[in-house]
N, C-alpha and C positions, 0 to 999 in steps of 0.2 A: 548598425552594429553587426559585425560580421560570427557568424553560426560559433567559432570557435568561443569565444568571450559571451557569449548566453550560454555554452555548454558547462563552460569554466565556472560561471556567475550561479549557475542553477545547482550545479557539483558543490560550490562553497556553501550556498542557502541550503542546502538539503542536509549536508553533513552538519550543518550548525543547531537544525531544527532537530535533529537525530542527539544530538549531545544535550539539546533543552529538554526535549522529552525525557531521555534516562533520567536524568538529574531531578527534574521536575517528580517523577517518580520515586527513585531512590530517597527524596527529601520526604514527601508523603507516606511512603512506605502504605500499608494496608488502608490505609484513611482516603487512596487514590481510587478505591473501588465505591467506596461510596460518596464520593466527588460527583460531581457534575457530571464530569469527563467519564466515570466510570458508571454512572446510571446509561450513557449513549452506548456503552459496550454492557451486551447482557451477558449475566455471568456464566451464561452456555459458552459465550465466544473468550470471557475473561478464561474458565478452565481452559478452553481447547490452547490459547494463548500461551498460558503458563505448564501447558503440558511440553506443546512443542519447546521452549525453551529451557526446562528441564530437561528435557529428552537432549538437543541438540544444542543449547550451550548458545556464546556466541556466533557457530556455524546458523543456528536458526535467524540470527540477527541479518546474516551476509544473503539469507533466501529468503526474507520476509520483503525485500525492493523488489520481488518478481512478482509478488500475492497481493493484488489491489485487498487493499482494508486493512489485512495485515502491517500493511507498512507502516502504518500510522499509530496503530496498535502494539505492536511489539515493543518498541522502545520506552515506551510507560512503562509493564509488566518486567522489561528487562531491571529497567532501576528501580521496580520494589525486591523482585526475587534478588536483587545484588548482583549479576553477572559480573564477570571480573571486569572492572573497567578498561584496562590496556584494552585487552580482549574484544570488548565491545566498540574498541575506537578502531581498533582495526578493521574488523568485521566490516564497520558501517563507513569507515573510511573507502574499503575494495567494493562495497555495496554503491555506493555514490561514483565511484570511478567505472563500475560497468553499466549501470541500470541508467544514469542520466545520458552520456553517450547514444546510450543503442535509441533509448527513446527519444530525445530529440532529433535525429536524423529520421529515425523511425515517422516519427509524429511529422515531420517538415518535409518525407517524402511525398506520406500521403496529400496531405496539405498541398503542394505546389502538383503533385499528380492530378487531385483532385481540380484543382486552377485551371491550369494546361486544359483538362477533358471540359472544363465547362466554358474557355475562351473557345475551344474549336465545334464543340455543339454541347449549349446550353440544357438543352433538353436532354440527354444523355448524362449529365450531371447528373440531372433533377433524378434521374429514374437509378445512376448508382447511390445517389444519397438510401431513397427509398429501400434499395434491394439491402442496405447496410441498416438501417434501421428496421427493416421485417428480419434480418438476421440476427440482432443484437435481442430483439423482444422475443422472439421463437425462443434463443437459449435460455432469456433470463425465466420464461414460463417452464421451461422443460426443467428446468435448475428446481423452480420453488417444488413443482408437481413432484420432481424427483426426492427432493428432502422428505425425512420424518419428522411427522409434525407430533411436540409433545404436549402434554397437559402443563397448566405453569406449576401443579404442584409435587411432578414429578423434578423440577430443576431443585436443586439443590443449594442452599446461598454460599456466597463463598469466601 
């Protein structure tokens, strides 16, 4: 199947998953936080969620495809707070038309880069695999060290 029509097919699936979520939300209304779905999001990440989208509207909708966890999160919170729905089909309509683009070539760069370097020396794969996984765990350590760690009964319910 040629890269165009996975981009096209990925662009329709994402934007469709983006309109279950609101809705799914928007039907739940507050009952969505103490959901299943919303006990996996703690209500540290539920506030900061519903702050950015107060703050920034459906424009938080169009930058939440750039913010891994965000993405998946936003559009629940979008359809309890009500964002206006046009609003929100737009938002995540221009959300789907840039974010899947850049990242499928993105992603099938490296992917066929990565091929290419381990058909012409194997071992040199093996060792950028390495350097990219001591890169990936260095941040995510520096990331947790970096956060403030709170007591739970400073979090407040929400």
């Amino acid at each position: 199947m040629p890269l165009w029509l996975w981009v096209l097919i990925g662009g329709v699936g994402l934007f469709g998953a983006f309109q279950c979520y609101y809705w799914v939300g928007r039907t739940l209304g507050p009952r969505l936080y103490s959901s299943r779905v919303g006990r996996k999001i703690s209500p540290e990440g539920i506030r900061k969620v519903e702050t950015a989208v107060g703050r920034w509207g459906a424009l938080a909708v169009y930058g939440c495809f750039w913010v891994p966890g965000l993405r998946h999160t936003l559009p629940w919170v979008a359809g309890v707070l009500r964002v206006s729905y046009p609003w929100y089909t737009v938002a995540s309509a221009l959300g789907c038309l840039t974010w899947v683009p850049v990242t499928s070539f993105g992603l099938y760069s490296v992917i066929w880069g990565w091929l290419r370097l381990a058909a012409e020396s194997p071992l040199l794969a093996v060792g950028a695999v390495a350097v990219a996984i001591t890169a990936i765990a260095g941040f995510v350590r520096w990331r947790r060290h970096r956060s403030p760690r709170r007591a739970p009964d400073e979090l407040t319910p929400v």
